[in-house]
C-alpha positions as CSV (number, residue, x, y, z in Angstrom):
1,X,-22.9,27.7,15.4
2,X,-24.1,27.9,11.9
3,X,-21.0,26.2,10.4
4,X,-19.8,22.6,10.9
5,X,-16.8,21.9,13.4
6,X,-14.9,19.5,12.6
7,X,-12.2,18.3,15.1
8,X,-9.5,16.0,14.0
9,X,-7.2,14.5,16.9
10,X,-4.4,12.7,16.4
11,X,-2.4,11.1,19.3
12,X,1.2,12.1,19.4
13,X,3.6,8.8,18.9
14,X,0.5,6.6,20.1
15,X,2.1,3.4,20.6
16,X,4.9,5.3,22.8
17,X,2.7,6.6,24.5
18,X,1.1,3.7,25.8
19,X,4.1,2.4,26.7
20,X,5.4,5.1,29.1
21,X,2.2,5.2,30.6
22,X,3.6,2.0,31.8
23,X,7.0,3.4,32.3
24,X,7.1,6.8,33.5
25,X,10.5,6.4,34.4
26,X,11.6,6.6,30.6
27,X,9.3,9.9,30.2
28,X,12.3,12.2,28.4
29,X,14.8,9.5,26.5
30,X,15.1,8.7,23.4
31,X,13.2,5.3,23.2
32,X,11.0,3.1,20.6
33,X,8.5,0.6,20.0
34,X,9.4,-2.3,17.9
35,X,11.1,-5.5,17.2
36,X,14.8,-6.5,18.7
37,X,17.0,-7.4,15.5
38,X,14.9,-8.0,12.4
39,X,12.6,-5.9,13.4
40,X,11.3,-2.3,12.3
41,X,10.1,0.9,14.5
42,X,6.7,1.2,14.7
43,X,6.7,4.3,16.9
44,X,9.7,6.6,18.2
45,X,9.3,9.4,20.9
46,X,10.1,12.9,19.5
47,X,13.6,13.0,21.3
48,X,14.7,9.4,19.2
49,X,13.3,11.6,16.0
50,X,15.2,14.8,16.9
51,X,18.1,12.1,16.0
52,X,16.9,10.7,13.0
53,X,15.0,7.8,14.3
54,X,11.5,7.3,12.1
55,X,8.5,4.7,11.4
56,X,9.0,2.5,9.6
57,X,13.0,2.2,10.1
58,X,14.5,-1.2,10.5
59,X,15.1,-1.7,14.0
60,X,19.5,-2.0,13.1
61,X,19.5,1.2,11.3
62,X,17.8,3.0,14.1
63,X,20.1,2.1,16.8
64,X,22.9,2.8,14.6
65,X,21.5,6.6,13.9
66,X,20.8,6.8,18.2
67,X,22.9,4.0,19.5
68,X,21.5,4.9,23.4
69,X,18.2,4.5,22.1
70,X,15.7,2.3,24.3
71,X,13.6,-0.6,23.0
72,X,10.5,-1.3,24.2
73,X,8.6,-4.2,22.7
74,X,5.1,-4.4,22.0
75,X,2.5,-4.9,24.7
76,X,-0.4,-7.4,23.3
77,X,-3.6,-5.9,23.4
78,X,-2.8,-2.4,25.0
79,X,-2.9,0.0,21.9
80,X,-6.5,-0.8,21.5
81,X,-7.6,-0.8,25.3
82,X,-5.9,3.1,25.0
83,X,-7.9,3.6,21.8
84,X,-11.1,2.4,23.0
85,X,-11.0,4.5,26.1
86,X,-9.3,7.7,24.0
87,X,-12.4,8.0,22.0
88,X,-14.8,6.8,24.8
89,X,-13.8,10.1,26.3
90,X,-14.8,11.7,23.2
91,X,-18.3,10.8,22.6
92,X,-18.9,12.5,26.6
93,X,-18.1,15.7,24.1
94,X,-20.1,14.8,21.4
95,X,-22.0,11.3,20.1
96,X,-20.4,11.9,15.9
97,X,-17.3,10.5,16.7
98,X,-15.2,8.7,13.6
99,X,-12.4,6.5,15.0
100,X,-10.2,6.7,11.6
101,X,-7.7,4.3,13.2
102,X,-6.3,3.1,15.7
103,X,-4.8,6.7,16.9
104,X,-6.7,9.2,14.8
105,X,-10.1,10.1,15.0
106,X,-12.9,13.2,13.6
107,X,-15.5,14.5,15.8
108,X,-18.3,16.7,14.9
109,X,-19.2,19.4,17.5
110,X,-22.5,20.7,15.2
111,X,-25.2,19.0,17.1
112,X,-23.2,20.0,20.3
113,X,-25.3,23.8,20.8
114,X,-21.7,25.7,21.2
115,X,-22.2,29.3,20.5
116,X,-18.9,30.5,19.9
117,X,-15.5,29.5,19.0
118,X,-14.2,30.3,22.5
119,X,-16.5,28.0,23.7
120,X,-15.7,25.2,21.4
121,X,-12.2,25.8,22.2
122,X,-12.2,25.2,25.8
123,X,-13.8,22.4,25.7
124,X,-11.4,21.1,23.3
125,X,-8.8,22.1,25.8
126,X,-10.6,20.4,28.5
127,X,-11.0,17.2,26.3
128,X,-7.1,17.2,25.3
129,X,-6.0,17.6,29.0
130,X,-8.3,14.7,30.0
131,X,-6.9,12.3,27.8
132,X,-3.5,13.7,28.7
133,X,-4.4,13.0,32.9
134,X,-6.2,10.2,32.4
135,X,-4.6,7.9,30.1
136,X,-0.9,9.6,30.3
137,X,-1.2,10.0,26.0
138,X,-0.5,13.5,24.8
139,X,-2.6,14.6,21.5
140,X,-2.9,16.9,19.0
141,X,-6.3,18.8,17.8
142,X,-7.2,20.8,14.2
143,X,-10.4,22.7,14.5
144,X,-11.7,23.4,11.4
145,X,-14.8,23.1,9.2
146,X,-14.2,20.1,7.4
147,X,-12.6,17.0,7.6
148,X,-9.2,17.9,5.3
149,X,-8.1,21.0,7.3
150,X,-8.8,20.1,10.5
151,X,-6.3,17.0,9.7
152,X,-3.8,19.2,8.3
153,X,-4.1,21.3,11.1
154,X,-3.8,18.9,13.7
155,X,0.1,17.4,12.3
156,X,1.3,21.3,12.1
157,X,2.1,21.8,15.7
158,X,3.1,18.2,17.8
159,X,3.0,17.1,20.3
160,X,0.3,18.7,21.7
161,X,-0.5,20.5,18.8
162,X,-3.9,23.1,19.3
163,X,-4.3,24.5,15.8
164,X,-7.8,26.6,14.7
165,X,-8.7,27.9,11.1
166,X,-11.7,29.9,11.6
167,X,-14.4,29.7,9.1
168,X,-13.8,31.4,5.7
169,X,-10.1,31.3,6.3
170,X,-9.3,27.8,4.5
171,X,-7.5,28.5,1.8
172,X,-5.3,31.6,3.3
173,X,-4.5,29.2,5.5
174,X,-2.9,26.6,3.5
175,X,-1.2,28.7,1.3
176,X,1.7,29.1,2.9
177,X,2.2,25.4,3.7
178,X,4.5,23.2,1.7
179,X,2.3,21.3,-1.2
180,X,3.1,18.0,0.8
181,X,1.3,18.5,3.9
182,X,-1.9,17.4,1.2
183,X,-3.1,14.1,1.8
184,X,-1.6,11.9,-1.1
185,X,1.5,13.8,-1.9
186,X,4.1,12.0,-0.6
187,X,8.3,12.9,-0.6
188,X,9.0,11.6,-4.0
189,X,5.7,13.6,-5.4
190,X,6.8,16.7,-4.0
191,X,9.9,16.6,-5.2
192,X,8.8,16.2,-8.2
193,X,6.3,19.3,-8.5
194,X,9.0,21.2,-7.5
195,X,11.5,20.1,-9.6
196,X,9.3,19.8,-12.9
197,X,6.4,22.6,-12.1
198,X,7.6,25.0,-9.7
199,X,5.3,23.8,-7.0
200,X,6.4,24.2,-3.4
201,X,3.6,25.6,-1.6
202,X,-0.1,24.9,-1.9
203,X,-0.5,28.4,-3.0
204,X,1.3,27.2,-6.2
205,X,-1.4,25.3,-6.8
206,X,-4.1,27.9,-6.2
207,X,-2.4,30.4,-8.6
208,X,-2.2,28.0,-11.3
209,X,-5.0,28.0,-14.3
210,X,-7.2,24.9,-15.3
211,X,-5.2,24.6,-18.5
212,X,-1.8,24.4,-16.4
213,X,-3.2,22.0,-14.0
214,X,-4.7,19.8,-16.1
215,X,-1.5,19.7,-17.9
216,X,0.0,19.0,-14.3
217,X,-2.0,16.8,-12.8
218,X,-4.4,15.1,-15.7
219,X,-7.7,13.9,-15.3
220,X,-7.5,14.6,-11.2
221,X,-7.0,18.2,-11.4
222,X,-10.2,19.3,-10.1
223,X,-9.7,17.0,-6.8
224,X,-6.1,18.3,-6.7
225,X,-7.4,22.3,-7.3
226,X,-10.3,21.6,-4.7
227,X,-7.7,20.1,-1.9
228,X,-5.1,23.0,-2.5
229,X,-8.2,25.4,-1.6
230,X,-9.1,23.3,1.5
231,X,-12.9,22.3,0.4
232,X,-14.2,19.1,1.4
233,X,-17.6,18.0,1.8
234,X,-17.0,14.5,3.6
235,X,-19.1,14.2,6.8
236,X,-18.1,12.0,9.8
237,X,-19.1,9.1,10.1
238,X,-20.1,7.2,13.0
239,X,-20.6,3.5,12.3
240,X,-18.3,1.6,14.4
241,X,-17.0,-1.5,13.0
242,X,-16.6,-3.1,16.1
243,X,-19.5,-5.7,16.5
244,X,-18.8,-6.5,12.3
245,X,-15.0,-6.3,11.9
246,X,-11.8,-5.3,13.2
247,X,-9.3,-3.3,11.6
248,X,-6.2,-1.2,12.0
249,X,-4.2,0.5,9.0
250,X,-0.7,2.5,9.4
251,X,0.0,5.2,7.2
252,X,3.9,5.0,6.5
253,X,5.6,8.5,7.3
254,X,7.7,7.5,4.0
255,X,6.5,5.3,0.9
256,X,7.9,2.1,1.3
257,X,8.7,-0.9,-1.1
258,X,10.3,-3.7,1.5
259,X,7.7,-6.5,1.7
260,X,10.0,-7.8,4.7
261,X,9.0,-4.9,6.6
262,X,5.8,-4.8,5.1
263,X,5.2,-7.7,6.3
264,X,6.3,-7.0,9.6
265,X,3.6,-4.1,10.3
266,X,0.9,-6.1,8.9
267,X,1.9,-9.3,11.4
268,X,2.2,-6.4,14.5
269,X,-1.5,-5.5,13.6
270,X,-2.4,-9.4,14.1
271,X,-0.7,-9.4,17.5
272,X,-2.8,-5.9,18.4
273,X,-6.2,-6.9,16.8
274,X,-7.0,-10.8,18.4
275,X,-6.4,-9.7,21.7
276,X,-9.7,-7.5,21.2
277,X,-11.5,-10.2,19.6
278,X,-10.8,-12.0,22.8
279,X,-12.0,-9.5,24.9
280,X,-14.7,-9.1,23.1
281,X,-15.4,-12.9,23.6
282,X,-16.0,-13.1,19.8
283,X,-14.0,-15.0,17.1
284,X,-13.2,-14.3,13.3
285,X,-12.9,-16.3,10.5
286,X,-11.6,-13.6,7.6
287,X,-8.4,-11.7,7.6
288,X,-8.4,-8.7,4.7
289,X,-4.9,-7.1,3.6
290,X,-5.2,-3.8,2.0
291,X,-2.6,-1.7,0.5
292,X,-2.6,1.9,-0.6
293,X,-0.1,3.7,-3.1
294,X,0.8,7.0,-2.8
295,X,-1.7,8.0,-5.6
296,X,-4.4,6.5,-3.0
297,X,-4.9,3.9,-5.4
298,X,-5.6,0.8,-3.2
299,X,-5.8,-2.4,-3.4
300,X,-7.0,-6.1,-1.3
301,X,-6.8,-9.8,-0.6
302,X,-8.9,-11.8,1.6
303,X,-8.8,-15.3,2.3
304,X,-11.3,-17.0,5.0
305,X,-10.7,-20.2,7.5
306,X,-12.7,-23.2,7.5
307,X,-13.7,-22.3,10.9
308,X,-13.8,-18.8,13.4
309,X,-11.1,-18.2,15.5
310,X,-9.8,-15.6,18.1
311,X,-6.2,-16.5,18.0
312,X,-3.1,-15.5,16.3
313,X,-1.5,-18.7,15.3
314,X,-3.9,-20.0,12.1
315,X,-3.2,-16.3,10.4
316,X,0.2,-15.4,10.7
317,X,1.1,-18.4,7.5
318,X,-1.9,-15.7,5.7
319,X,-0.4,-12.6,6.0
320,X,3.0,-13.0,3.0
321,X,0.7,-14.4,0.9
322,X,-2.3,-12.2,1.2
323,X,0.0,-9.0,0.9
324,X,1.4,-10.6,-2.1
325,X,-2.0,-11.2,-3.9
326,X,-2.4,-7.0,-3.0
327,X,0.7,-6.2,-4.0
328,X,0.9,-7.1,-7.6
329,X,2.4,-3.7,-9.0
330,X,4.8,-3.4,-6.3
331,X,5.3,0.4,-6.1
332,X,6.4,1.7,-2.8
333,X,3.6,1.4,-0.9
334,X,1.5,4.7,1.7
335,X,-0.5,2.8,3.6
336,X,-0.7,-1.1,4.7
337,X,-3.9,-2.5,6.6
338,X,-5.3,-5.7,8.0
339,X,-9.1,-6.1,8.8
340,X,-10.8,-9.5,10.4
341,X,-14.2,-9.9,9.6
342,X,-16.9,-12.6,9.4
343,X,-17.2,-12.0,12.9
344,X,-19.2,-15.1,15.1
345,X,-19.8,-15.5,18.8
346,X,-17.3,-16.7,20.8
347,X,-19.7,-19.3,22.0
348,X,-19.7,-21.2,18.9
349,X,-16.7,-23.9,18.6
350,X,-16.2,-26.9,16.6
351,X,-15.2,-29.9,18.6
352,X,-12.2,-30.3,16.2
353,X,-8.8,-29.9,17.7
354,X,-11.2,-27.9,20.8
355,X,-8.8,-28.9,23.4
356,X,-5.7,-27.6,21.5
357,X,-7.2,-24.6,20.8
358,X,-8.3,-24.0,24.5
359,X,-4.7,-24.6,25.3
360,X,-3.5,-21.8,23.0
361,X,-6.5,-19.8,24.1
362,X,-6.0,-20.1,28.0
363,X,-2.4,-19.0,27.1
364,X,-3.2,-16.6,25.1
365,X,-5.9,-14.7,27.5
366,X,-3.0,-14.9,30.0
367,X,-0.4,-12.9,28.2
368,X,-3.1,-10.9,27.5
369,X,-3.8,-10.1,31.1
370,X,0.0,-10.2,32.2
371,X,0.2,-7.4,29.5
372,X,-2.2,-5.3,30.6
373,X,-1.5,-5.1,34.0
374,X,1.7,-3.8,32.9
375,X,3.9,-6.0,33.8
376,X,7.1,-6.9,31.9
377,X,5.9,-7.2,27.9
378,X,5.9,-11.4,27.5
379,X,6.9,-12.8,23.7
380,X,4.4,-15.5,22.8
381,X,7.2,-18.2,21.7
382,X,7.0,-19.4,17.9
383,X,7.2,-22.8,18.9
384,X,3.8,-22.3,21.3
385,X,1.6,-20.1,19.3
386,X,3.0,-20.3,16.0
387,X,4.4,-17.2,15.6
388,X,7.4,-16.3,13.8
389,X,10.1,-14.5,15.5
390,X,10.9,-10.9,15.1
C-alpha cells in the first residue's frame, strides 16, 4: 500500500481481563480490580461501569454505587506476563511494534506488503481473535494512517471495538465526534469550550478561523487546528525499554487531584513492575515518578539507591515523596507514571544485608510464582516486605 497503516490496539479493561482469565467463572458480573477498603479501582468490567463504577474510584464509593460488585485483588506480576505475550503476538504480524503501555500499543503494517485494505483488515481480525483465544483478553483496533486517528478510533466502539478510517477520510471522520475524544481535552476542558466558545464537536474547531482560534486557544492553536483535522506525522517507534528501564503510566479516565489515590496507582505500578525485574533476573537502582496535567504539561522526580535492587520493599518509603517533588502545582492531574531505571545484572550483589535480602527475594519469587499459576492472589504482608497496607 502506498499510505502508512497505522494500527492502534487497545485492550478492553486490561487488568480485568487478566483476572477472568483466571476466573472464567465471574465472566458476566459486575466485578473490579483494586484495593479492599482504602483502596481505589484500577479496572472495572463494562457491566460494573454500566452502573457507575470507574477508574480511578475509591474502592467505598464503588461498592456503594454497585453494592454486589465483586473484588478481585491484584495478581503480582500478571499484567505484564499478559502484555509481553499480547504484543509478542503482534510483532508475528509485523516487527514496528510500539508497546505505549502496559495495555495500548501502535503497529505499523507499511513494510508488511498488504495490497489492499481487505487484506489488512483480515489479518487484523485474525490478530484480534488470537489474542482473544489465546490469552482470554478482548481488544479493540483503529486502523488508520496515523498515530492520532487510529487511537481515537480504537476507544469509539469497546469492547471489541474494529473501527477503519480509510485514507483521505480523516477529518470527515472526526467531525462529528464530541471535541473531547482529542487527546488532552479532558471533562472540565470540554465543558469549558462549550460553555465559553460554542465548541462541542471537533468540527467546531475546523470551522473556526486562525484569528478565532488563536483567540481560543493562544499560542497552541496550530497543534489544536492540526489535531481537530486528524494530521499527525509521529511514526512508531520501536525501541523497547525493556533491557534499559521499566515503566508503566495510567492515564486517569477523569483528572484527578487526591495524592492519596495518587499515590495508590503509582505504589500498584511497584507491585506490577519488580516482579518483571525478577523475571528478568535483573535489578534496579532508580525509581522515576512522572506526572502529566491535562494541558500535557508534565512533570518528574527521580531519586536513586545506594545499591540495585529487584524488590519492592526499599521503594515504597520513595514513592509520596517523589510524587510530591512532581507535583508542585498540584492541579488535578491526567496521567501518573513510575519508571525504574539504572538497570544492572541480577548477578551483581553487595554482601551487605545479602542474606536478608535473599530472604525477601526467595519470598518474593514465590508469590510471584503462586500468582502466576493462578492460584488464590497472596498479599505480601507489610510487616514482611515492607509494604504498606491498602
Amino acid at each position: 500500500m502506498t499510505v502508512p497503516v497505522i494500527v492502534h490496539l487497545d485492550a478492553d479493561a486490561f487488568f480485568v481481563s487478566c483476572e477472568l482469565a483466571l476466573r472464567p467463572d465471574l465472566r458476566g458480573t459486575k466485578c473490579a480490580v483494586g484495593g479492599r477498603e482504602r483502596g481505589i479501582i484500577s479496572s472495572a468490567s463494562y457491566e460494573a461501569r454500566a452502573c457507575g463504577v470507574y477508574t480511578p474510584m475509591p474502592t467505598a464509593r464503588a461498592r456503594r454505587v454497585c453494592p454486589d460488585l465483586i473484588l478481585l485483588p491484584h495478581t503480582s506480576g500478571l499484567y505484564g506476563k499478559v502484555s509481553h505475550q499480547m504484543f509478542d503476538c503482534c510483532e508475528t504480524v509485523t516487527p514496528l511494534v510500539q508497546r505505549n503501555s502496559i495495555d495500548e500499543g501502535y503497529l505499523d503494517l507499511s513494510p508488511c506488503g498488504f495490497k489492499t485494505s481487505a487484506e489488512v483488515e483480515v489479518r487484523m481480525k485474525a490478530l484480534q481473535a488470537r489474542i482473544s483465544a489465546e490469552l482470554q483478553v478482548p481488544v479493540s483496533f483503529g486502523i488508520a494512517t496515523n498515530k492520532l486517528v487510529a487511537q481515537i478510533a480504537s476507544k469509539l466502539r469497546k469492547p471489541r471495538g474494529f473501527v477503519v478510517v480509510p485514507p483521505g477520510t480523516e477529518r470527515a471522520f472526526l467531525a462529528p465526534l464530541p471535541v473531547g475524544k482529542l487527546p488532552g481535552v479532558g471533562a472540565k476542558t470540554e465543558a469549558e469550550l462549550s460553555s465559553r466558545h460554542g465548541i462541542r464537536l471537533i468540527r467546531d474547531i475546523t470551522d473556526k478561523n486562525e484569528s478565532e482560534l488563536e483567540a481560543i486557544f493562544g499560542a497552541g492553536w496550530r497543534e489544536m487546528q492540526a489535531t481537530a483535522r486528524g494530521e499527525d506525522d509521529r511514526p512508531v517507534e520501536t525501541e523497547h525499554e525493556d533491557a534499559k528501564s521499566y515503566s508503566q503510566q495510567e492515564t486517569f479516565n477523569r483528572d484527578i487531584a487526591d495524592f492519596a489515590e495518587i499515590e495508590r496507582v503509582a505504589k500498584r505500578m511497584v507491585d506490577e513492575l519488580l516482579p518483571k525485574v525478577r523475571d528478568d533476573k535483573k535489578r534496579v537502582r532508580t525509581m522515576t515518578v512522572k506526572i502529566r496535567y491535562p494541558d500535557f504539561t508534565q512533570e518528574s522526580h527521580g531519586r536513586s539507591l545506594e545499591s540495585a535492587t529487584d524488590l519492592e520493599a526499599p521503594f515504597y518509603p520513595l514513592v509520596a515523596p517523589l510524587l510530591r517533588a512532581a507535583w508542585k502545582k498540584r492541579r488535578p492531574l491526567r496521567l501518573v507514571s513510575v519508571r525504574f531505571s539504572s538497570v544492572e545484572d541480577g548477578a551483581t550483589q553487595l554482601e551487605m544485608f545479602a542474606q536478608t535480602d535473599e530472604k525477601r527475594r526467595r519470598l518474593a519469587g514465590v508469590l510471584d510464582k503462586l500468582n502466576n499459576r493462578g492460584r488464590a492472589s497472596v498479599v505480601q504482608h507489610g510487616h514482611q516486605l515492607g509494604k504498606p497496607s491498602d
